[in-house]
C-alpha positions in Angstrom: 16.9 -13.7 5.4 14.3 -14.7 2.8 10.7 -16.2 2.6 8.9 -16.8 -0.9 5.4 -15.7 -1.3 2.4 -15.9 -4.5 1.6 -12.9 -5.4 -1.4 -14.8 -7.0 -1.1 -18.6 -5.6 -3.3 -19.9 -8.8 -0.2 -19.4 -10.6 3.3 -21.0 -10.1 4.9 -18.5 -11.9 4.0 -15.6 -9.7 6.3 -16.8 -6.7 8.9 -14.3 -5.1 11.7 -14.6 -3.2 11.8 -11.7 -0.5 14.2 -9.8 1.1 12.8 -9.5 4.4 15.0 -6.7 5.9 14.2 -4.6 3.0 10.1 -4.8 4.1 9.0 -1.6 5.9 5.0 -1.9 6.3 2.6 -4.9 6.9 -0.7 -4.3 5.7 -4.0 -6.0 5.5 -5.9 -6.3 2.0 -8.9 -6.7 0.8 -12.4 -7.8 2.7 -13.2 -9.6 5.7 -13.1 -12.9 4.2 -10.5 -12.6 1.8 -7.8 -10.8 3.3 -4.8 -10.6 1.4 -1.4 -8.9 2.8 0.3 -5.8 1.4 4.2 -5.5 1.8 5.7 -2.4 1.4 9.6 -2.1 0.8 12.1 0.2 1.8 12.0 2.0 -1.2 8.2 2.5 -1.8 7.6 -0.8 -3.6 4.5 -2.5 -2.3 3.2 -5.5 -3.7 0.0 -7.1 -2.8 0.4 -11.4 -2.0 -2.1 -14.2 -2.2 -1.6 -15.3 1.5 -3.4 -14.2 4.8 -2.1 -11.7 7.0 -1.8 -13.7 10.0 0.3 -16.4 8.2 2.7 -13.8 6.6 3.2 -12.4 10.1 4.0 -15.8 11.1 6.6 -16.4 8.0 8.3 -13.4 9.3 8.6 -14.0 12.9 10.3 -17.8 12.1 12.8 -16.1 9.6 13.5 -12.9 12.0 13.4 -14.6 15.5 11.4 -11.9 16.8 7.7 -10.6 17.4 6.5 -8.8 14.6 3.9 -5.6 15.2 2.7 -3.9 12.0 2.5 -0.5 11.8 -0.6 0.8 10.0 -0.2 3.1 6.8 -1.5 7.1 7.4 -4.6 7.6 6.1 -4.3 8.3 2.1 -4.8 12.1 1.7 -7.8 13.6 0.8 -7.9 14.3 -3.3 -7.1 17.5 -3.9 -10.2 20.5 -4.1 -10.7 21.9 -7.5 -9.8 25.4 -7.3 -12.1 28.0 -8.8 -10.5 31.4 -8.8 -12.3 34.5 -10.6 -8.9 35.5 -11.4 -9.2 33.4 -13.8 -11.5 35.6 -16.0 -10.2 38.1 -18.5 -13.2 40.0 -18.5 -15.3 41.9 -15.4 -18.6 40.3 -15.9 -20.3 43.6 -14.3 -21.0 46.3 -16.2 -18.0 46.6 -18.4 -16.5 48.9 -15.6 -13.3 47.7 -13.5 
């Protein structure tokens, strides 16, 4: 089963077909006002379309025939810590003595 989406819907040419067995993760994009959806495919493609969440749940539950329930992406990992090691340092910065 398909459904087209915008990925931006200003311009015509930005219309996809999608697979929608190959979708894995519904998210919501963007602020309050202007929420935007966030698809993300069975092999770690995500693209972001120019249609509300609500109405892209909707598209999917006509073309599946079934209830749909997002499943919220883990929270992104923390950037990794800059890692100051001493061992770094050729030199003892004492007294010349090891």
């Amino acid at each position: 089963m398909f459904i087209r989406l915008f990925v931006d819907r200003k311009n015509p040419k930005s219309l996809m077909v999608i697979n929608v067995a190959s979708i894995r993760y519904i998210v919501h994009e963007g602020d309050g006002a202007s929420q935007k959806c966030g698809l993300c495919f069975a092999h770690g493609d995500f693209v972001t379309v120019d249609h509300e969440f609500d109405s892209v749940v909707l598209l999917l539950e006509k073309a599946t025939g079934s209830r749909i329930h997002p499943i919220p992406l883990p929270p992104a990992r923390p950037a990794p810590q800059e890692v100051r090691s001493e061992l770094m340092y050729s030199k003892s910065q004492g007294d010349g003595q090891i």
